[in-house]
Residue, then its C-alpha position, 0 to 999 in steps of 0.5 A: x643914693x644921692x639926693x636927686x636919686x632919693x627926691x625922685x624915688x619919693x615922688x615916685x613912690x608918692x605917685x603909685x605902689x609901684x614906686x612905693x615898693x621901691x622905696x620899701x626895697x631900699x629902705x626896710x633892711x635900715x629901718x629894720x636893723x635900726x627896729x632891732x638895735x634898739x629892741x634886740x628882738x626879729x619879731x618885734x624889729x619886723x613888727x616896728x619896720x611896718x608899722x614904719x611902712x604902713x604909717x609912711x603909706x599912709x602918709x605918703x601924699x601929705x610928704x614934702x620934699x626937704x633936702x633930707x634923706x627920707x629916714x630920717x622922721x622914721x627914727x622914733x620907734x612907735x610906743x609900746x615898741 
């Protein structure tokens, strides 16, 4: 996905759930991987990987467009994690 592709899924997803499932689509499987490389555990990983989307639903309004690709803030694991 370029980032003209990933500018409009993030409006997208910022105008209706729709769209935001869509982001949920292209993004749970990268957010969870990344949960479970640093965990080393499914449940937890799952756990993290929304959180990650509760937090971005959430927050999905205040969201600005950047020029960078969305998963970018999502790199921080929550504590406790």
């Amino acid at each position: 996905m370029n980032l003209n592709e990933e500018r409009a899924l993030m409006k997208r997803a910022q105008t209706n759930m729709q769209g935001f499932g869509e982001l949920f689509d292209v993004y749970y499987a990268r957010i969870y991987a990344y949960a479970y490389r640093r965990i080393g555990a499914r449940q937890n990983a799952e756990d993290v990987a929304a959180s990650v989307f509760e937090d971005a639903l959430r927050g999905i309004q205040k969201y600005r467009w950047q020029n960078k690709r969305w998963p970018r803030g999502c790199t921080r694991l929550p504590r406790g994690a």
